[in-house]
Each structure stands twice: as structure tokens, then as C-alpha cells.
C-alpha positions as CSV (number, residue, x, y, z in Angstrom):
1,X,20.9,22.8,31.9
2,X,18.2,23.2,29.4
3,X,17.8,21.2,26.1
4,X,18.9,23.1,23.1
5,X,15.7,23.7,20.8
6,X,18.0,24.3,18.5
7,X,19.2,20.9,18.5
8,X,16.2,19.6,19.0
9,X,14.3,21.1,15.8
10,X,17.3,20.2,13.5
11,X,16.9,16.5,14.2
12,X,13.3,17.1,13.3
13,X,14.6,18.6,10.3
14,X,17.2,15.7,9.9
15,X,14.2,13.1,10.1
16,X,11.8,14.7,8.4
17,X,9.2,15.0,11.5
18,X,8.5,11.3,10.7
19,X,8.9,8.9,13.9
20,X,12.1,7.2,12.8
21,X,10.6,3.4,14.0
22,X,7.1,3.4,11.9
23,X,7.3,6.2,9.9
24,X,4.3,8.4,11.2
25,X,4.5,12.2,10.5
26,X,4.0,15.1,12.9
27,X,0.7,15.4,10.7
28,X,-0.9,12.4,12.2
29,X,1.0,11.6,15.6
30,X,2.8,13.6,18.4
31,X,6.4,14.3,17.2
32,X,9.2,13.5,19.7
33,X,13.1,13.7,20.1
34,X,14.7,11.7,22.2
35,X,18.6,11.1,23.2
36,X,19.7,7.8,22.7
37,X,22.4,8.2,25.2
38,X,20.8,9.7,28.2
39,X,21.5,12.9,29.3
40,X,21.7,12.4,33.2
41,X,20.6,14.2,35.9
42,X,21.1,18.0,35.1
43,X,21.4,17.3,31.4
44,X,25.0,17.0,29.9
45,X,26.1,19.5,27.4
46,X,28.2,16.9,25.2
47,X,24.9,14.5,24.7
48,X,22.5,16.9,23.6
49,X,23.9,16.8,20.1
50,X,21.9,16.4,16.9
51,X,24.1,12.8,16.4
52,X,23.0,11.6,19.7
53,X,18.7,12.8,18.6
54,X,16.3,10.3,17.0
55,X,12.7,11.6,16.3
56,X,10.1,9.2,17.4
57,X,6.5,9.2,17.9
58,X,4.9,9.3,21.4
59,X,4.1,5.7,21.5
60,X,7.2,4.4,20.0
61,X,9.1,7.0,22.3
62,X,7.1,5.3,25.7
63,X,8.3,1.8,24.5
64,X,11.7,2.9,24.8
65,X,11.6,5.0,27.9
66,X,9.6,1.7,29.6
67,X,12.1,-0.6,28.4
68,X,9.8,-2.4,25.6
69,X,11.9,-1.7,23.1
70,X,15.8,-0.3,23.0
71,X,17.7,1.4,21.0
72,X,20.9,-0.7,20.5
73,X,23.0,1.1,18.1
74,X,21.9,4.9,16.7
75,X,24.3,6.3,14.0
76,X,22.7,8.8,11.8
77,X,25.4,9.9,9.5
78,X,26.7,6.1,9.3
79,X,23.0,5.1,8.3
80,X,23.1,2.4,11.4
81,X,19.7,1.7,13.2
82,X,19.4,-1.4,15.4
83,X,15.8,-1.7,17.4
84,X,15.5,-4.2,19.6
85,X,12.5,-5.8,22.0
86,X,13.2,-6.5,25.9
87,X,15.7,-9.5,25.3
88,X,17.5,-6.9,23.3
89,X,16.8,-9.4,19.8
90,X,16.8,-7.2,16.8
91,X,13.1,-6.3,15.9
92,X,12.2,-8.1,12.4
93,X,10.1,-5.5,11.0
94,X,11.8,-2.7,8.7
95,X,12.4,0.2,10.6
96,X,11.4,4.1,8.6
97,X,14.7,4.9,9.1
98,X,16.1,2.1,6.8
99,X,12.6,2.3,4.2
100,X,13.1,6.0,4.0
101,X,15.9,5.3,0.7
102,X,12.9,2.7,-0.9
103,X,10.5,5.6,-0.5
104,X,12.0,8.6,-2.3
105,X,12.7,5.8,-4.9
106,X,8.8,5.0,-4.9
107,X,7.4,8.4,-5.1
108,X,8.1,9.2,-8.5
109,X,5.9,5.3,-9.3
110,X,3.4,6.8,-7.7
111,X,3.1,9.9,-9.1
112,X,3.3,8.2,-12.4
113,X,0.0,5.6,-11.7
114,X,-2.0,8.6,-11.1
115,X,-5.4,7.8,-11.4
116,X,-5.0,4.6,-13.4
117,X,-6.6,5.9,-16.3
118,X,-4.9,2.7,-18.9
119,X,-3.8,-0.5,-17.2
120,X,-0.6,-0.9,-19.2
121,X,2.5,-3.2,-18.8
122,X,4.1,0.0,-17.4
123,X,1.6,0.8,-14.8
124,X,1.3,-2.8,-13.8
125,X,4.8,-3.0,-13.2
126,X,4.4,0.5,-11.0
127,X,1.9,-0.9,-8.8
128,X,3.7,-4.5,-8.5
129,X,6.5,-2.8,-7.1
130,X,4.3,-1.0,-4.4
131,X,2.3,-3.8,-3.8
132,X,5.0,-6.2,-3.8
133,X,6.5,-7.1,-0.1
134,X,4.3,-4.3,1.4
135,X,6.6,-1.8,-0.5
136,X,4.0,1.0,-0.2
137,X,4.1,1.3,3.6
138,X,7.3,3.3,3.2
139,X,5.0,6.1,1.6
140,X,2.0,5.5,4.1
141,X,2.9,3.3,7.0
142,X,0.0,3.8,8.9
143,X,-2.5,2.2,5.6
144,X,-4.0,-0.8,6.7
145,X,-3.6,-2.8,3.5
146,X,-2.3,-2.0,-0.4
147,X,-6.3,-1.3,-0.9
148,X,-6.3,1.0,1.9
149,X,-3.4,2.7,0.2
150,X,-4.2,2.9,-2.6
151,X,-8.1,4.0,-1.5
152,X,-6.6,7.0,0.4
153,X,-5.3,8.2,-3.3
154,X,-8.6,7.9,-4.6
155,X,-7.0,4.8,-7.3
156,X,-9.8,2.2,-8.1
157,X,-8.1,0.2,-5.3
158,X,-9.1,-3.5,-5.9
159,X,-8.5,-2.9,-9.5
160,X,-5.0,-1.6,-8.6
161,X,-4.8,-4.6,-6.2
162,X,-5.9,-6.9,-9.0
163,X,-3.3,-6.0,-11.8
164,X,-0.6,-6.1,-9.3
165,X,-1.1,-9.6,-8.5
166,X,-1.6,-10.2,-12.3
167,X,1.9,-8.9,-12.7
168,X,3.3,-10.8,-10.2
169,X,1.8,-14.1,-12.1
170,X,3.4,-12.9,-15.1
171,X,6.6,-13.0,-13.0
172,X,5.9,-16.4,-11.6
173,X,5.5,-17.6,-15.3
174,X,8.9,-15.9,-16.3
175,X,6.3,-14.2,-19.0
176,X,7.2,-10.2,-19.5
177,X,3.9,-8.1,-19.8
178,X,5.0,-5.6,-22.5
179,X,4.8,-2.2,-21.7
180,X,2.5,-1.3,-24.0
181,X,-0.5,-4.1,-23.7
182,X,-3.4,-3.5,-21.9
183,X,-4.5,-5.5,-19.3
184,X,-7.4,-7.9,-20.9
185,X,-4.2,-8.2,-23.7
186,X,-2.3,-9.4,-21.5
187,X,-4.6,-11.6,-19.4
188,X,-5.8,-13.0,-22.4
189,X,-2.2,-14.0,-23.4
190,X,-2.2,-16.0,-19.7
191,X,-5.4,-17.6,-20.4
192,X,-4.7,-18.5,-24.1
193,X,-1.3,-19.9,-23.1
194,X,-3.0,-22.0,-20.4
195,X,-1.4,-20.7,-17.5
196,X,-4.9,-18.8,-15.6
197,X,-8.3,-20.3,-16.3
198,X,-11.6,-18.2,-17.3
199,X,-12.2,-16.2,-14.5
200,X,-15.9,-17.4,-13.1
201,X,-18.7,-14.7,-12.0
202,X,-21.9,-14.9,-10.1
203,X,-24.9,-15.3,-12.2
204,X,-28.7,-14.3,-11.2
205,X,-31.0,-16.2,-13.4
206,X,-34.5,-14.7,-13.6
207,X,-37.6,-17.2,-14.0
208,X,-38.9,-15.1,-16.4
209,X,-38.7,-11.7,-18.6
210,X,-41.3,-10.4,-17.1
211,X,-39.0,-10.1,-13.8
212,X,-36.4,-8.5,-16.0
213,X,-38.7,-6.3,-17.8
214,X,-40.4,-4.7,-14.8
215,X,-36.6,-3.8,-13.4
216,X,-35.4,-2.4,-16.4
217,X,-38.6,-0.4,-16.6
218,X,-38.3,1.3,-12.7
219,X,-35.3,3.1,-14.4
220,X,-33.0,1.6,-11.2
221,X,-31.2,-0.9,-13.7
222,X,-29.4,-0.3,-16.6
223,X,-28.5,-3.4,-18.8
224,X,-24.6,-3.2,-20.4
225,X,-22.4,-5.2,-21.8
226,X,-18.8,-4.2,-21.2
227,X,-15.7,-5.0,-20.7
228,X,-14.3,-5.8,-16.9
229,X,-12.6,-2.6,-17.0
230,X,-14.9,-0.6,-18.9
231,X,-17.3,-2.0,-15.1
232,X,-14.7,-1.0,-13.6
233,X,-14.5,2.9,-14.7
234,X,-18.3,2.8,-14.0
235,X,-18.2,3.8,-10.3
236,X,-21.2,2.4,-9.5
237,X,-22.2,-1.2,-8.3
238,X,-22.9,-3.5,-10.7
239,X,-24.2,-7.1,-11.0
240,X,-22.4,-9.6,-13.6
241,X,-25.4,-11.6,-15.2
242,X,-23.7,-14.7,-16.6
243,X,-25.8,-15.4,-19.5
244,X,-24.6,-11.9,-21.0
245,X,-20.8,-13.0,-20.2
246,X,-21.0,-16.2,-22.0
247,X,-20.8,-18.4,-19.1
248,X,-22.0,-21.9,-18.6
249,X,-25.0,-22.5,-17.0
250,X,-23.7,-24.3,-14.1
251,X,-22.3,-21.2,-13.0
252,X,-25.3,-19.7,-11.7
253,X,-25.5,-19.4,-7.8
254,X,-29.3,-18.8,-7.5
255,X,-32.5,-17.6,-9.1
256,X,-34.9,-14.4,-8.5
């Protein structure tokens, strides 16, 4: 007996063409179903059902078929999905199948940060929620970090990283970061409060003006004073120099 395709491209449908164990799609991994009860030799007509179909990768799918990993209980309409490793103990990490309900819930946060134009209380409290527990792997498992993640959607991914854990402070300190303030606002608030200290930069001291004169004169250095996230919307590398930051002298890490 042959396989039904039928069968087997509605359970790609069912799963989205994602790998039901890590989440990759068909767009960046071989996509493939595989009966969780087998089907024998010849192939039996009443297990080649869409019930009895999970789609997983190739590598996930060799774990299984080598005995790695095993698929204990499979019940797609019942929303049950046990994985287990060789002694047949439950595997720890989240399975897609289970983070696929926290990702439709996280795609309209995303679409909302955008490209992080105003750090706000309500943005902050966007990009906690992905950062938070590694929530954004259920809309990219295969990034590498919440940088990486947020990299790949061209965000200004340290700052995104930054006011995520800046949030999460807040939270620690049972202090709510209105919806409305701004970042520095709300930063400030910490650090006037007591609760974060000044936050320390490296400083280059020159030996004399000359030294700065000369680079400012080759065109290849700009002088500014901003605001961290005016630096920040720069897009361009720039070097704190404490003196214009108001920071004490014992800062400085070296001379030039």
C-alpha cells in the first residue's frame, strides 16, 4: 500500500510545515511526516490517518527513527504531546507543538515594537514579554539569542535587549513603568529612587588639545553631546568621552 499524499500534506497543513519538536519551517529545514504508530510492513490503511501524522524536521525525525528520542503520547486534536529521550523521561525543553498558542499571542507584540522608534512603558513591556523566559523562540526558534532575534528584524537589538531587562528591574522593584514615560524617564525614576546606580562609561583622556584638534580636523570625528538614545539612533560607532558625560575622573580607563 502506498502512503496517502493526501494525508500526508493535510498534516503539513495541520502543523503549519513547522517541525512540531523545535519549531523549524519548511523554509529553513527539510519538512517531514512521520506516523507515530508505525505502519508495518506493507503499510496499514487504518494508521495512515492524519491523527496518527506529526510533521517533524529531518533531524528531529532521525532521533526518533534511531531511538534518541520517542514519541510517548501524540494526540493532536486533544492538544497532548509527550517527547521523551532514550530512558523514555519527558524532555524538559518546550516542545513547538505546546509554544505554538504563546506565539500567535506574541505576534501581534511584535508587530507592534516595529522599529523601536520611542522606548515607552508600552514598548518595554512588549519586548519584556519576548525577552522574558526565552518567549521569542516561539516566533524564531532557530535565533541564537533575544539579540539575534531581534537583529534578524533589523530592531536596535542591544537597545531592545537593554530596556527589556530595565523592565524586568522595574518588576523586581514592584515599580510600574507607565505607559507613557520614556525610557531615560523612567530610568531616571530608578536611579533617583536609589534602586540602579549611575551607569559608568569608558573615558579616553587626551594629553592634550592638540591631539583632539587634529582628529576633529581629519573630518573622521564628529564631537556630540546626546542623549544615550539619541547615540543610540545614530547607527554608527561611537566613543563615550567621560569628561563630556560628567563623569568623575577616576573613571577613565587610559590615555591617548
Amino acid at each position: 500500500m502506498s502512503r496517502s499524499e493526501s494525508v500526508r500534506q493535510e498534516a503539513l497543513a495541520l502543523d503549519g510545515h513547522r517541525c512540531q519538536v523545535c519549531g523549524v519551517s519548511a523554509d529553513t529545514a527539510v519538512i517531514e511526516v512521520h506516523h507515530v504508530k508505525a505502519l508495518g510492513m506493507g503499510g496499514s490503511d487504518e494508521r495512515d490517518t492524519v491523527e496518527n501524522c506529526i510533521t517533524l524536521c529531518g533531524k528531529c525525525h532521525q532521533d526518533v527513527e534511531n531511538g534518541k528520542r520517542w514519541i510517548q503520547e501524540w494526540d493532536r486534536v486533544g492538544g497532548v504531546f509527550v517527547y521523551c529521550d532514550q530512558l523514555h523521561k519527558p524532555v524538559a525543553s518546550a516542545l513547538w507543538f505546546h509554544r505554538r498558542k504563546l506565539a500567535e499571542e506574541l505576534a501581534p507584540i511584535e508587530a507592534r515594537i516595529q522599529g523601536l522608534h520611542m522606548i515607552d512603558g508600552e514598548v518595554a513591556s512588549d519586548l519584556w514579554r519576548l525577552w522574558r523566559d526565552d518567549a521569542y523562540k516561539a516566533l524564531d526558534p532557530e535565533a541564537p539569542s533575544f539579540v539575534g532575534y531581534a537583529a534578524a528584524r533589523g530592531w536596535d537589538a542591544r537597545r531592545a535587549a537593554s530596556m527589556a531587562r530595565l523592565y524586568d528591574r522595574g518588576k523586581e522593584l514592584e515599580i510600574d513603568w507607565p505607559e507613557r514615560m520614556t525610557a531615560p524617564d523612567f530610568r531616571r525614576q530608578l536611579k533617583n529612587a536609589g534602586h540602579i546606580e549611575a551607569r559608568r562609561f569608558l573615558a579616553l583622556a587626551f594629553r592634550d588639545g592638540a591631539t583632539v584638534e587634529r582628529l576633529l580636523a581629519c573630518g573622521d570625528v564628529q564631537w556630540l553631546r546626546a542623549t544615550d538614545d539619541e547615540l543610540a539612533e545614530l547607527g554608527q560607532p561611537v566613543v563615550r568621552i567621560g569628561k563630556a558625560f560628567g563623569l568623575p575622573k577616576e573613571t577613565s580607563d587610559g590615555t591617548v
